[in-house]
Each structure stands twice: as structure tokens, then as C-alpha cells.
C-alpha positions, 0 to 999 in steps of 0.5 A, a space after each residue: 430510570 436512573 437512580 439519580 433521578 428522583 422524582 418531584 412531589 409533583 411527578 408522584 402525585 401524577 403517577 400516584 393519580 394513574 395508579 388510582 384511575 388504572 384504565 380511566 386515567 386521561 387529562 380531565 380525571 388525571 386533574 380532578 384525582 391530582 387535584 384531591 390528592 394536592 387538596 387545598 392546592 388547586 392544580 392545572 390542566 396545563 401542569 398535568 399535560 407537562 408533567 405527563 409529557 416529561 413523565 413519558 420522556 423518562 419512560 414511567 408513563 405511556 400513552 395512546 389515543 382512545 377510539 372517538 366517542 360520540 360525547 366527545 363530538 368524535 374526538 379521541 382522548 389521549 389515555 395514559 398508564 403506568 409503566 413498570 419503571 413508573 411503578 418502581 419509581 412510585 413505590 421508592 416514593 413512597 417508601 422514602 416518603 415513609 421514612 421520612 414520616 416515621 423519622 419526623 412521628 419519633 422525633 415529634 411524638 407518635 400522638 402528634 403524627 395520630 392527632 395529624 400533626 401541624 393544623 
């Protein structure tokens, strides 16, 4: 991954959902974990299935067809993984993300970050 291209907020919540699901990450759960992440905003399966698909052109996801299974009336799921460029994508994520947040904590006051900030 090139360094100028950051991840959106998005992108980290997908993969943050993929690193959560490990090897139970396919459409479905990928959604409802990205959905709790992103809680109050609901997300869609179609958002998810783009982002997954972008995700793979850059390389940080990978996916394959799972076996058929007899719940699914024979047909296979399309799973997906992390790559090791997705991880270190996530991992710089976050520790911008941290940054920022003790950049905003000091600014605002540690008791406003620990009482949650803005409700």
C-alpha cells in the first residue's frame, strides 16, 4: 500500500470488522460487526460488498469461496481475510486515530475524554 493512500473511515471499520470475525468474516457478519462498530449509523450490505471489493484491488483483503452448506441450500459464502498490508494499514489507522484523540483529550481536558466527550 502506497503511503499516500490513507484509508477512509469506512475502509478501517470493514477491516477492523475482519480482524474482530478472524475466520467467520463473510458478507452477513462482516455487516452486523460493522454495523456495531458504526453504531447509531446503520450500514448496507451493498456498502460492504463495495468496500470489500476496493479493499481487495488494493490488496489488504483477500477472499474465496467457502464449501456449499446445507443452510445455505447449497451455496458457498464468499469469506474474507486480512492480508498483512491490511493489518499494517489498520495498525497506522489506528495510531493516527490515537493521536488525534490525545491531541483533542489535552486540548479539551482528560475529564471530558474519561466522561465521553460531546453527548
Amino acid at each position: 500500500m502506497a503511503k499516500a493512500d490513507s484509508l477512509g473511515v469506512f475502509e478501517q471499520v470493514i477491516l477492523t470488522s475482519l480482524l474482530s470475525l478472524r475466520d467467520n468474516a463473510y458478507g452477513v457478519t462482516i455487516r452486523e460487526k460493522a454495523e456495531e462498530l458504526s453504531h447509531p449509523k446503520s450500514v448496507s450490505i451493498g456498502a460492504v460488498y463495495v468496500t470489500l471489493d476496493r479493499l481487495e484491488e488494493k490488496g489488504l483483503v483477500t477472499s474465496w469461496l467457502s464449501e456449499p452448506t446445507a443452510e445455505r441450500g447449497g451455496r458457498a459464502k464468499r469469506c474474507y481475510s486480512l492480508e498483512p498490508a491490511g493489518r499494517r494499514a489498520l495498525e497506522e489507522a489506528a495510531i493516527t486515530a490515537k493521536r488525534i484523540w490525545d491531541s483533542t483529550a489535552d486540548i479539551w481536558g482528560r475529564n471530558w475524554a474519561r466522561e465521553g466527550g460531546a453527548k
